[in-house]
C-alpha positions as CSV (number, residue, x, y, z in Angstrom):
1,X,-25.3,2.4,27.7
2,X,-25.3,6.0,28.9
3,X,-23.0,7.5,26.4
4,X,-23.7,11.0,26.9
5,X,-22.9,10.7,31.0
6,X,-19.5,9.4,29.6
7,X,-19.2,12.9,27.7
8,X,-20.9,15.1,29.9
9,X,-17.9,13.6,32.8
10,X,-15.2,14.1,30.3
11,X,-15.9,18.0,29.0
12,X,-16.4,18.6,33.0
13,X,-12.8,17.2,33.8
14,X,-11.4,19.9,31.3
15,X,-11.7,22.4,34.2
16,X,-9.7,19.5,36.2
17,X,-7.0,20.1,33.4
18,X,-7.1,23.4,33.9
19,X,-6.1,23.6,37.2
20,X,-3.3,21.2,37.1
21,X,-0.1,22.6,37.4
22,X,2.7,22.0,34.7
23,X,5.2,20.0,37.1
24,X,2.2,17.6,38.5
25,X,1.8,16.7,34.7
26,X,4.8,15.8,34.5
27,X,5.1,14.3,38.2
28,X,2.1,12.0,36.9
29,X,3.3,10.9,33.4
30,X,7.0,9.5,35.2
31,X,4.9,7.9,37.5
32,X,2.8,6.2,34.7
33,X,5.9,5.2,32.7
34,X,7.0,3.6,36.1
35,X,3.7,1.7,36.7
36,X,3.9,0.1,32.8
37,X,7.4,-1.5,33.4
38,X,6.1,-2.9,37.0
39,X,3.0,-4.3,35.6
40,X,4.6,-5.6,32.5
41,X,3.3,-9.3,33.1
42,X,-0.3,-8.0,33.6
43,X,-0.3,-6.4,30.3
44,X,1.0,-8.9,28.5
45,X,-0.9,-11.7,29.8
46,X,-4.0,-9.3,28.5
47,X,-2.6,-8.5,25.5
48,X,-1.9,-12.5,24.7
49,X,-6.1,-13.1,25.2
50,X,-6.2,-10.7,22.2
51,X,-4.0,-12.2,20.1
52,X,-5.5,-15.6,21.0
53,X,-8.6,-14.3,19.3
54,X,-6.1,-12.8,15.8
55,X,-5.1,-15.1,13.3
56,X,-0.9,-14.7,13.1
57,X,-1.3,-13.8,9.4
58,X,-3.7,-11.1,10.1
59,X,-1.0,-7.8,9.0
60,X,-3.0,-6.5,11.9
61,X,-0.8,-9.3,14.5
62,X,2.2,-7.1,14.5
63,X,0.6,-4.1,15.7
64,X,-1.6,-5.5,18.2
65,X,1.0,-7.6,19.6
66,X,2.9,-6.2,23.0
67,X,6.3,-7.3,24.3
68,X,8.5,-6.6,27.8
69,X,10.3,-4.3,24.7
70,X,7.4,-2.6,23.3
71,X,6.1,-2.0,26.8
72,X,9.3,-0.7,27.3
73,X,9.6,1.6,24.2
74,X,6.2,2.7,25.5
75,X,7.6,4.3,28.8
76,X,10.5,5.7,27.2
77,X,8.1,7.6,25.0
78,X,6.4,9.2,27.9
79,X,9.5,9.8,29.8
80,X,10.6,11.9,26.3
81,X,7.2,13.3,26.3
82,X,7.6,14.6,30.3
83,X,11.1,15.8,28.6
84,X,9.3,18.1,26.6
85,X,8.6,21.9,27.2
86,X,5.1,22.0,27.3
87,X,3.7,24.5,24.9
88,X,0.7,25.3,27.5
89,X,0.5,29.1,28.1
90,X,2.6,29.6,25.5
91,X,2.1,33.3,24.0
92,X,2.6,33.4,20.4
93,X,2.2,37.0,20.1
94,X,2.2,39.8,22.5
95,X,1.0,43.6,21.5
96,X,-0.7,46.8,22.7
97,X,-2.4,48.6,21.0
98,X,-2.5,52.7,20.2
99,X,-5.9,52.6,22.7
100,X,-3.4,50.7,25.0
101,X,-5.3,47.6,25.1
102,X,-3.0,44.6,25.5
103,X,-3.7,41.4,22.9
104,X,-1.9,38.2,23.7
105,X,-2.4,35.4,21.4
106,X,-2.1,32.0,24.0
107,X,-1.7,28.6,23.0
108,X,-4.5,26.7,24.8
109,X,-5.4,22.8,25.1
110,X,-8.0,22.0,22.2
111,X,-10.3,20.5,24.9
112,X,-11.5,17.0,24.4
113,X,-10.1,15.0,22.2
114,X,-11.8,12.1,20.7
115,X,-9.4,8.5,19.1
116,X,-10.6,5.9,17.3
117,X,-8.3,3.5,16.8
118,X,-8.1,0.1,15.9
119,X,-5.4,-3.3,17.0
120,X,-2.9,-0.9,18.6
121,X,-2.6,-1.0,22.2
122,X,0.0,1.5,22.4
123,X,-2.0,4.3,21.2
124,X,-3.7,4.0,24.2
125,X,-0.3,4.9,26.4
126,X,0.8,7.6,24.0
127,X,-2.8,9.3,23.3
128,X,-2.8,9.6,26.9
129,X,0.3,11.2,27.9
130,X,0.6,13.3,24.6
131,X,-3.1,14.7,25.7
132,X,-2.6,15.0,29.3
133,X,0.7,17.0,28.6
134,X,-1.2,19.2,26.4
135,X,-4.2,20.0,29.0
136,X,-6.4,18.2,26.9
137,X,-9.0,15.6,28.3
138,X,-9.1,12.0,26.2
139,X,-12.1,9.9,25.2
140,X,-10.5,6.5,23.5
141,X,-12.7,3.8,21.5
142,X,-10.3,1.4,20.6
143,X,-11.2,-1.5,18.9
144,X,-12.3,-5.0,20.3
145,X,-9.3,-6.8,18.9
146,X,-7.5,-5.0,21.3
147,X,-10.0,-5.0,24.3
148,X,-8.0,-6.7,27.5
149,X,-4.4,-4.7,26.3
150,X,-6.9,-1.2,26.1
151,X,-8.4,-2.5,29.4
152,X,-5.2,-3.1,30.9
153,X,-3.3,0.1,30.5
154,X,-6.1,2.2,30.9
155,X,-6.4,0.7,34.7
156,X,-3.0,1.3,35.1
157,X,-3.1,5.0,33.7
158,X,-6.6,5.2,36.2
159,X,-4.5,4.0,39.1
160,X,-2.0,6.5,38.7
161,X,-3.8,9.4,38.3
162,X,-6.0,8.5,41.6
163,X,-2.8,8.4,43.2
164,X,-2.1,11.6,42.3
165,X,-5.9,12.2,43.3
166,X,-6.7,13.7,39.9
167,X,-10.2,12.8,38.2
168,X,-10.0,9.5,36.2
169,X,-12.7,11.6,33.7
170,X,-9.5,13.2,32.3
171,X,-9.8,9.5,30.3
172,X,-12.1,7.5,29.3
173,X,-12.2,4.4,27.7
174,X,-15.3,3.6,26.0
175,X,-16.5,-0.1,25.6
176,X,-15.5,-2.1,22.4
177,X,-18.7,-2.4,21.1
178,X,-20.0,-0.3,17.9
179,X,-22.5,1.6,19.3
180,X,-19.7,3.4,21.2
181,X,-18.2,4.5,17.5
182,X,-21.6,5.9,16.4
183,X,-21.7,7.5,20.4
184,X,-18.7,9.2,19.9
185,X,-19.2,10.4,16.1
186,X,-21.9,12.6,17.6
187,X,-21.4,13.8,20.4
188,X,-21.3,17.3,19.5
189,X,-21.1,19.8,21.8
190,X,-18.9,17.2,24.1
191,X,-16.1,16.7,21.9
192,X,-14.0,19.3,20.3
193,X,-12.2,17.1,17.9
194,X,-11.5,13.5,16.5
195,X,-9.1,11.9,15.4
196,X,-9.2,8.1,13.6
197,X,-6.3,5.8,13.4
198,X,-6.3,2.8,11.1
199,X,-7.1,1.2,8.0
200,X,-8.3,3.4,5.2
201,X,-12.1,2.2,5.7
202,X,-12.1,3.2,9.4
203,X,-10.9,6.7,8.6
204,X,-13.3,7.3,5.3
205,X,-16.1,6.1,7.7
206,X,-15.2,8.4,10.5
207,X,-14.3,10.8,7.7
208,X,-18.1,10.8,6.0
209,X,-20.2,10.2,9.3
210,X,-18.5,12.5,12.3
211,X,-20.5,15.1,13.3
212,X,-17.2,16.7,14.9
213,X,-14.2,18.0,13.2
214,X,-11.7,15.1,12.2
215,X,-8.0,15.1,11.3
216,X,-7.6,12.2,9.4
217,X,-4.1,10.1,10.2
218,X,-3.3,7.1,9.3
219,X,-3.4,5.4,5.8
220,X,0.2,5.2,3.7
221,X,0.6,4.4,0.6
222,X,4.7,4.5,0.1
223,X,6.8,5.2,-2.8
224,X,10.3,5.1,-3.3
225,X,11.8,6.5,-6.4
226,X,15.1,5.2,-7.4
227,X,16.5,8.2,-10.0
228,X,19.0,7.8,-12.6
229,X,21.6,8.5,-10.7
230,X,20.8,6.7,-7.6
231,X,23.3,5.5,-5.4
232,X,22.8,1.5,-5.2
233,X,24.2,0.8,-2.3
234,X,22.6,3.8,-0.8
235,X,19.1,2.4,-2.3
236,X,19.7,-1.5,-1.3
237,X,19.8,-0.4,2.0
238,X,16.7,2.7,2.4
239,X,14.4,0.4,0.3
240,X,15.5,-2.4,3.0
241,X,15.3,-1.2,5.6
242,X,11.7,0.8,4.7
243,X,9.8,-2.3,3.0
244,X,11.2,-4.6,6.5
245,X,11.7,-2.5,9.5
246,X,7.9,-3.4,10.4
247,X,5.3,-3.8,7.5
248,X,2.4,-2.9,9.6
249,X,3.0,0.3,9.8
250,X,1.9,3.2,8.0
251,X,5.4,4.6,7.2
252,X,6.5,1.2,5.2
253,X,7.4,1.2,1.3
254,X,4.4,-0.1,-0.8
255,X,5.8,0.8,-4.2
256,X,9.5,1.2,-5.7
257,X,9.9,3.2,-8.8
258,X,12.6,2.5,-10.5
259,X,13.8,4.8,-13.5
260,X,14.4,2.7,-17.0
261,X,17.8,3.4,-17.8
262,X,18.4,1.9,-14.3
263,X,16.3,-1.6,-15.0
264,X,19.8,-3.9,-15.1
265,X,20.7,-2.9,-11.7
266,X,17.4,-3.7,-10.7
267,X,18.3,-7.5,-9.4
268,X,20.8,-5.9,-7.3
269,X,18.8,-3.4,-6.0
270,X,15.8,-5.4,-4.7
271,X,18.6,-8.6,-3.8
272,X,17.8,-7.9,0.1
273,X,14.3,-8.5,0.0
274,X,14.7,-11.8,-0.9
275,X,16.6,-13.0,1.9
276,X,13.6,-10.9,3.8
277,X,10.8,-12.9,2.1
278,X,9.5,-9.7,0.2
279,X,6.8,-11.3,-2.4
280,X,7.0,-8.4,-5.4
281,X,4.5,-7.7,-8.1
282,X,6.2,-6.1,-10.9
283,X,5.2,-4.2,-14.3
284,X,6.4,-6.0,-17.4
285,X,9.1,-4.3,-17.9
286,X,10.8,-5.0,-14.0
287,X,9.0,-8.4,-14.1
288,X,11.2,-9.4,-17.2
289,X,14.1,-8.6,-15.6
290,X,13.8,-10.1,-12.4
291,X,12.1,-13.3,-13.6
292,X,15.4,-14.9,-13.5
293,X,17.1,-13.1,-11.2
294,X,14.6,-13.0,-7.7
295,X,12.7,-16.2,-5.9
296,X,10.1,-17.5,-8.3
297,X,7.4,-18.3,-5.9
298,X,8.2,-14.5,-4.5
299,X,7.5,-12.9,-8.2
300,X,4.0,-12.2,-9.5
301,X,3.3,-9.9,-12.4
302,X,1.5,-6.7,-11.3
303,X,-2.0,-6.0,-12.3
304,X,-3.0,-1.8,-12.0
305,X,-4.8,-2.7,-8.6
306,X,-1.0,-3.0,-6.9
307,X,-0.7,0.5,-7.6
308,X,-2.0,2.6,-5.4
309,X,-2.4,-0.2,-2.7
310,X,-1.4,0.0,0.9
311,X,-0.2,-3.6,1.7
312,X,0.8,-3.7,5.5
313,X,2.8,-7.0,5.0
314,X,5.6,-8.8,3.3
315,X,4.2,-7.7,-0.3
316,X,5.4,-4.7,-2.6
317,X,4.9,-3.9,-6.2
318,X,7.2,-2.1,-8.4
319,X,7.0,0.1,-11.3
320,X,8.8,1.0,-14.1
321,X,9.2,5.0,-14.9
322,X,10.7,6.4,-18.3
323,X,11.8,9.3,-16.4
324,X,11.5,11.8,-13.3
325,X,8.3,13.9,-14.3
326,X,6.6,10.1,-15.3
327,X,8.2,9.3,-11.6
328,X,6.3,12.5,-10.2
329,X,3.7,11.7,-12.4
330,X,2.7,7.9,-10.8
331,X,3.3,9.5,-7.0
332,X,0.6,12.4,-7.8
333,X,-2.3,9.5,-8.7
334,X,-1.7,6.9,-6.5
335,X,-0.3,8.8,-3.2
336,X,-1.7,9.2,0.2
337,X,0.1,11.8,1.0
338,X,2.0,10.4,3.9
339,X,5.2,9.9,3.0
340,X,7.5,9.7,-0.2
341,X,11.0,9.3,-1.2
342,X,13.8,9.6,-3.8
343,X,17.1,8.3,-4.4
344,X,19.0,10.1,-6.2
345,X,22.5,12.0,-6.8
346,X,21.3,14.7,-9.0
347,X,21.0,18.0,-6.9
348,X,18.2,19.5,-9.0
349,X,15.6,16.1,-9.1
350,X,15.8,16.4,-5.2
351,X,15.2,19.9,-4.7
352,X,12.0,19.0,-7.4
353,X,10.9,16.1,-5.6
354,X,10.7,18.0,-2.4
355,X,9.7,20.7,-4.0
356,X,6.9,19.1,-5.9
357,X,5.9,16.0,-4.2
358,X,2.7,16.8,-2.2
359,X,3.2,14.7,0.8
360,X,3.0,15.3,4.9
361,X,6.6,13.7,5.0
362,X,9.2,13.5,1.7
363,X,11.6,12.2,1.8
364,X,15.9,12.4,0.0
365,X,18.3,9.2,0.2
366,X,17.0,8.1,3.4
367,X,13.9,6.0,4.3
368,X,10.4,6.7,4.6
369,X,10.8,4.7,8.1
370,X,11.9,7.8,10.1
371,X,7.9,9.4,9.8
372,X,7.3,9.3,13.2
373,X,6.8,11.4,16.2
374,X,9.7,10.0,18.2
375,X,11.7,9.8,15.3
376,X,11.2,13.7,14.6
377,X,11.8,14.5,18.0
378,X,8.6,15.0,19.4
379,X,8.2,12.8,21.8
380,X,5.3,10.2,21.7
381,X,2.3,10.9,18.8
382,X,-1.0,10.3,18.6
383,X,-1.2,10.1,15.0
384,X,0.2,11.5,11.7
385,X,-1.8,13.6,9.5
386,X,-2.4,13.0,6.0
387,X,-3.9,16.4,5.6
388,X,-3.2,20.0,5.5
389,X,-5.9,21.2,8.5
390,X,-5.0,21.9,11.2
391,X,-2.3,19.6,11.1
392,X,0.5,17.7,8.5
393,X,2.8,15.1,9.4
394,X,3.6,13.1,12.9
395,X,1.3,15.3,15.7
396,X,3.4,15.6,18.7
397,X,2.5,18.5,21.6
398,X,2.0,21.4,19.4
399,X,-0.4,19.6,17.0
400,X,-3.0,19.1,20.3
401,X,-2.7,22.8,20.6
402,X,-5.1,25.9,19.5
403,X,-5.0,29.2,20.9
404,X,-7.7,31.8,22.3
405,X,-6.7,35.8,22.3
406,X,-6.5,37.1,25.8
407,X,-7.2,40.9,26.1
408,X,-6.3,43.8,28.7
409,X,-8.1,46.7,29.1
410,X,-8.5,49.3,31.8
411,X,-12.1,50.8,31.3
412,X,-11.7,51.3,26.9
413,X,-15.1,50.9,25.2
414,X,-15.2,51.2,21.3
415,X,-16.7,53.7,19.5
């Protein structure tokens, strides 16, 4: 395989971008939206061959699985993308200078943006528009559990933009296989940045082998803290609702945290996740507690390996804290720093855990759920950043972005 003509066609079609005017971006992503809904059957008949090939178990299943509502949710997330004022052309700073030079500093598309991603068909859709909006051209390796769903809505994104008569190089799709990965982790000079999403692995192996610059999304590993004076009914429902909503997804508790003098109200607190088939792995302390007071085939003690893991299913471990600095304590050595929440009444623990905690996302009496582009009103993401270069958090528009100075002069040389 030819890798390099696949590159070479992609940081051409940046001069494509270029040229394209904002309102035929946006002309082209309502148009795309559009063509998902029509051709929902299509995709999902693709999108069932892979999960054919995924055990139902796998906490992978969830993610890659599409439905006329996910396809749905999909569109929507373009149409609030096309929403959007684009931040192209931006200036971010506009001055002259006493030599009357004029120095505009202009936000700019990165260039070519590089995903690897694994059983998530819907990165595909989003990457896409959030990189097309931006002026940026998109090289995708997705993985080859999702291979027909990737092939599908790429074919629909190609048909749309040769509609528009726009260069298909403005994506590209490369094939499933490994040699791809390895491909695209060094093609310097071709790709300006990458960006992994997935399991921990994928992103320490992009991290360790890219030749290119990497932000690194991705990987959560979620605590909840419930304080002293935590609210239970406030905390029954945010430790709920963010262990259940979906537990594939990066934003979804892993650990609660529970303060000691607050261990009898434990049973009460955790009494929804037993009607939601949450299996727990409790310290001794929590353990003896619940024992007769949660499901015993959903009860396990805790060994120190639970701490500190990201489970991605129906599983979550909890932890007894003898107070708030032992609370911040536990969340500085075993974090990700994704997200992170507290429960709590007392005005001053907040304004310390959000103060303190060293997170992209944190998180006061409400869940850990809400980390998410759409969520934060950006529109579709393409990933959310566990890092603190060049960017933190959910990446919407502006996160695509960099800038390049644009100077004025009328005949000024320097002395």
């Amino acid at each position: 395989m030819d890798y390099k003509h696949h590159f070479e066609k992609a940081k051409h079609a940046t001069r494509t971008m270029v040229g394209l005017s904002k309102d035929i971006i946006n002309l082209v992503l309502a148009d795309l939206a559009e063509a998902l809904i029509l051709n929902t059957v299509e995709i999902i008949a693709e999108n069932a061959k892979d999960l054919a090939r995924m055990p139902a178990e796998d906490p992978k299943y969830d993610r890659l699985k599409l439905t006329d509502q996910r396809i749905a949710d999909i569109a929507n997330d373009i149409r609030n993308v096309v929403a959007l004022a684009s931040p192209l052309g931006e200036i971010l700073s506009d001055k002259t200078l006493e030599n009357k030079l004029q120095i505009q500093k202009v936000r700019v598309a990165l260039g070519v943006v590089g995903v690897i991603y694994e059983a998530r068909p819907n990165v595909t859709a989003d990457v896409f528009s959030l990189c097309f909006k931006t002026g940026n051209v998109a090289v995708l390796k997705g993985g080859s559990d999702a291979e027909f769903s990737n092939l599908a809505i790429v074919k629909i994104i190609h048909s749309v933009l040769a509609k528009h008569e726009i260069s298909i190089d403005v994506l590209t799709l490369l094939p499933a296989e490994r040699t791809s990965t390895e491909a695209l982790l060094n093609a310097r000079g071709f790709v300006d940045v990458l960006i992994p999403r997935g399991s921990q692995s994928l992103i320490n192996y992009v991290r360790e082998n890219s030749k290119i610059p990497v932000i690194e999304t991705g990987a959560g590993i979620v605590h909840t803290y419930f304080d002293e004076s935590g609210d239970l009914d406030k905390g029954k429902a945010i430790i709920f609702n963010a262990k259940t909503r979906r537990v594939s997804v990066c934003n979804s508790l892993d650990c609660v945290l529970i303060n000691k003098n607050r261990l009898a109200d434990l049973p009460v607190l955790l009494s929804p996740l037993a009607d939601g088939q949450v299996e727990i792995f409790a310290d001794e302390q929590s353990y003896k507690i619940l024992k007769s007071n949660y499901p015993e085939a959903l009860l396990n003690q805790a060994t120190e390996e639970h701490f500190g893991t990201e489970f991605l299913s129906l599983k979550m471990a909890v932890k007894t804290v003898d107070d708030f600095d032992a609370a911040l304590n536990h969340i500085s050595d075993n974090s990700s720093k994704h997200s992170e929440a507290i429960i709590s009444e007392d005005a001053e623990n907040i304004t310390r855990f959000l103060n303190e905690v060293d997170a992209a996302a944190v998180y006061a009496n409400a869940s850990t759920g809400f980390t998410d582009g759409a969520q934060f009103g950006l529109g579709a993401e393409i990933g959310i950043s566990t890092q603190k270069l060049h960017a933190r958090g959910p990446m919407g528009l502006e996160e695509l972005m960099s800038y390049k100075w644009v100077v004025r002069g009328d005949g000024q040389v320097r002395r």
